[in-house]
Structures are given as structure tokens and as C-alpha cells.
C-alpha positions, 0 to 999 in steps of 0.5 A: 918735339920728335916725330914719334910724339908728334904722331903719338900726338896726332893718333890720341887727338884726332878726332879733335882735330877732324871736327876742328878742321871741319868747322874751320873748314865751313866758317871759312865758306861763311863766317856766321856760321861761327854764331852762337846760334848755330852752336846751340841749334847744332847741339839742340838737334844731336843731343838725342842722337847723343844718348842713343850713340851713348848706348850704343858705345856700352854695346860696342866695347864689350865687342857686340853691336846693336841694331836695336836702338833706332826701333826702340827709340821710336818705341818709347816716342810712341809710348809716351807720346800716345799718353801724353796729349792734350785733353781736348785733342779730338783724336786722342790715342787714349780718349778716356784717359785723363791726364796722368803725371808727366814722369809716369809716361816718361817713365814706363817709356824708358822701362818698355827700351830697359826690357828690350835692352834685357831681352838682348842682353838675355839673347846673347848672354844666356843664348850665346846668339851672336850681337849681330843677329840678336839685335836684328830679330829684335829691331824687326820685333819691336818694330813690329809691336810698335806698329801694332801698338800705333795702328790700334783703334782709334788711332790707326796709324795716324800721327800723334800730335798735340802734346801736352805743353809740360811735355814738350816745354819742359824735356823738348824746347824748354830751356834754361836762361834768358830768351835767345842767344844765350838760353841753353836748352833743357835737352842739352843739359840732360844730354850732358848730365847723361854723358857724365853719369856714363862717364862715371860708370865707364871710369870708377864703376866695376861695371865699367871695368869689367866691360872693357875686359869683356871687350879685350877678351871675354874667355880672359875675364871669365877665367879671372872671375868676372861673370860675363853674363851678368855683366852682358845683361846689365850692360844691355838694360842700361843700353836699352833705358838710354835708348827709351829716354832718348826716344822720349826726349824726340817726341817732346823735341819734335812734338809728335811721334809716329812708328817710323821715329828712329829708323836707321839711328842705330847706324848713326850712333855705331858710325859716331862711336866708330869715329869716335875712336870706340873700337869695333874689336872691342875693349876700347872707347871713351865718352868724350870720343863718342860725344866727338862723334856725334858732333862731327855728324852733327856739324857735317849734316847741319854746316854743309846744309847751311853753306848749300852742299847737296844732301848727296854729297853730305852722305859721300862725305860720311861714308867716307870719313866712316871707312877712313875711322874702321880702317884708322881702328883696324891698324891700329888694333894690327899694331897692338898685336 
């Protein structure tokens, strides 16, 4: 093998070979951390950070970021937590609503990140604000809202706790298989089943196919036919839904919500895709870079936790491979042109 294919090789699958490195790395520190176990706690704990980080990348290959998503997902958790309690829990956020289907509160959770995400696709596309500040003035409104929404009476802004059982049993702890080791989490299965659906749109949908030409170079694709605006807004919506779903699953995951849910997730899901090989120029990304992304994090915050590095280190460690991930993007976006 030449040179050139050998670092041809080594550019196309370095992210691979980053969380290889990385989970060698701590299993050598302590071999159990090899378990079965710790893989499926591992995967338990970042399959919602997974499909915020999923959203997060529709965003980004278009060339436009979202500072949104960690306010919308403590949204939905508060929208559907608040709906979603047991009966006989003496501070409920609703005391004379009954007790509705699970999937209307499921539902209207997502809706209310969908509208959001219109609202920022309408910003940008129709406004032509910069994604940037676009996202920033909603990520303060919805915040906002939410915590008006959490502190009404006879809430005031206390914690949303005892959630119903089907909720949390079925999209939080729930899962599939015999008790123990070998079980595979409801949540897992739905980030997967998400990642696939996203994957398709990505590779075999117009939609898809129109966002990455946005993200190479938007005045091209308008001059070859593609109405960026629409795509813009369809491409926020969906990113908004993933946000809303995403928050639902961490109030049945956690079982509770408060208006703080989410806070700063927004810059976890744009480092997971930056490492994940999405370019921050746009028109560059894939699913299984993304879903690489975030098990990098997840191995970092979970793998040096378990061999006892200090949190403060944990945070260097990120910083760093996040600087070392845009710099590798932006030279390689340099030697394109």
C-alpha cells in the first residue's frame, strides 16, 4: 500500500480510529471497562444526545448552525412531563386533567420543537437573518416561554416528578430481552430506528440532496432550480421534531423535567458533528460520522469517569480534540479549493 492510499485511508476513517484509540486506551487503564454492561450504559446515557446531534447535522451541512436545540429539548421534557404524571401525585402541574393517551402528550411535545424549528427555518429563509443570531433570539425565547410555562401555578417552578409508569417504562428504561446484560434498551432502538430514517433522507431523498448542494453553495443551487427557502424550512421543521422527540425521550429517561433540561446540549451535538466529520463550511456530512461523534463524548465523559480522571480534565480532553476536529475540517476544506 502507497503512502498516498495509506493517508487516504487514514483521513476517510479517522474518526474510527480516534474512538478505537480511545476505548483501547481506558481498557488498558481497566479491563472491565470492556463489559457488556458499560456498553449498554454507555449507549443508554447518549442516545438522546444522539438524536439532538442528528438535528443538529440537517442544520449544519446546509451551512448554518442551531443554538436552539438544548432550549427546545427542555421544552418538549416539560411539555410532556407536565401532562404525563401519576394521578394520585399530590402536586400535579395539571390537578383536574385526567389521564390522557400516552402518544397525545408525546405528541404535542414534538409539535411544540417542530414549530420552533419552523419558526428558525422562517427566520433564515424568508428573513435571510444569519443562522447564527437567528437561532440565539429563539434559544432566549423559548427558554423564556418555558420557564413561564414551568413556573405557572400550581407548579411554581418546582420540579416535575412522578411520571406515569407507561411513560417512563416504555420510552425511558423499558427494554427489549431478557433482564440484565443482554436486554437492549427501548431508547436505543428508537435512537438507532432514528438514525436510519435520517440516513435515508440524507442518501435517497431529494430533500437530501438538495441540502447538501445548499451547503457546497447556496447561489449555485438556486440558479439550478432548487427553491433554497423551502428546503431551509423543511430542513429546520425536521431538525426542530428531532429536538422535541429528543426531549420527550429524557423526561421518560430521567423521570422528571425541569426548565433547565437541555441547557448547553446544543454545543454538545455541533462538537459531536464537527468531530464527527460534518463540515462547518457546509455540504459535508454523514450519519454514521455523527452517531461516531457522539460515542466518542460519550466514551470520554463515561470511560474517564470510570478509570477516576477528574471532570476538569474530561473538559480539556474535549476542548481539545473539538479544536483539533475544525482545524483537521478546515484543511481539508483549504485543499479543495
Amino acid at each position: 500500500m502507497t503512502a498516498a492510499r495509506i493517508n487516504g485511508f487514514l483521513l476517510k476513517y479517522a474518526i474510527y480510529i480516534v474512538l478505537l484509540l480511545l476505548i483501547a486506551g481506558i481498557a488498558i487503564s481497566d479491563p472491565t471497562f470492556l463489559s457488556i454492561d458499560i456498553l449498554r450504559d454507555i449507549l443508554l446515557q447518549n442516545s438522546t444526545k444522539a438524536i439532538i446531534a442528528l438535528g443538529a447535522a440537517f442544520i449544519l451541512i446546509t451551512g448554518g448552525t442551531d443554538l436552539s436545540s438544548g432550549r427546545v429539548v427542555g421544552l418538549s421534557a416539560v411539555l410532556s412531563a407536565s401532562m404525563l404524571q401519576m394521578a394520585d401525585y399530590p402536586r400535579k402541574f395539571f390537578p383536574n386533567l385526567g389521564e390522557l393517551p400516552l402518544f397525545v402528550p408525546v405528541v404535542l411535545a414534538i409539535l411544540a420543537g417542530l414549530v420552533v424549528g419552523l419558526i428558525n427555518g422562517i427566520i433564515v429563509a424568508k428573513l435571510r437573518v444569519p443562522p447564527f443570531i437567528a437561532t440565539l433570539g429563539t434559544m432566549v425565547i423559548v427558554y423564556g416561554a418555558n420557564s413561564l410555562y414551568f413556573d405557572m401555578k400550581p407548579n411554581e417552578s418546582q420540579p416535575i416528578g412522578s411520571l406515569r409508569k407507561d411513560f417512563t417504562d416504555i420510552l425511558g428504561t423499558g427494554y427489549f430481552g431478557k433482564d440484565g446484560t443482554y436486554s437492549i434498551p427501548y431508547i436505543v432502538i428508537i435512537a438507532i430506528v432514528v438514525a436510519v430514517i435520517v440516513w435515508v433522507i440524507f442518501n435517497k431523498t431529494r430533500l437530501g440532496k438538495n441540502m447538501y448542494a445548499i451547503g457546497g453553495n447556496e447561489q449555485a443551487a438556486a440558479v439550478s432550480g432548487i427553491n433554497v427557502s423551502r428546503n431551509l424550512i423543511y430542513i429546520y421543521s425536521i431538525a426542530g421534531a428531532l429536538y422535541g422527540l429528543a426531549g420527550v425521550l429524557e423526561a421518560a429517561r430521567t423521570g422528571g423535567a425541569t426548565n433547565n433540561y437541555g441547557n448547553m446540549y446544543e454545543l454538545d451535538a455541533i462538537a459531536a458533528c464537527v468531530v464527527g466529520g460534518v463540515s462547518t463550511a457546509g455540504g459535508i456530512g454523514t450519519v454514521p460520522g455523527v452517531m461516531a461523534g457522539v460515542l466518542i463524548f460519550g466514551v470520554i465523559n463515561y470511560g474517564l469517569t470510570f478509570i477516576g480522571i477528574s471532570p476538569y480534565w474530561q473538559l480539556i480532553i474535549k476542548g481539545l480534540i473539538i479544536v483539533a476536529a475544525v482545524a483537521f475540517d478546515i484543511r481539508k476544506y483549504l485543499a479543495r479549493k
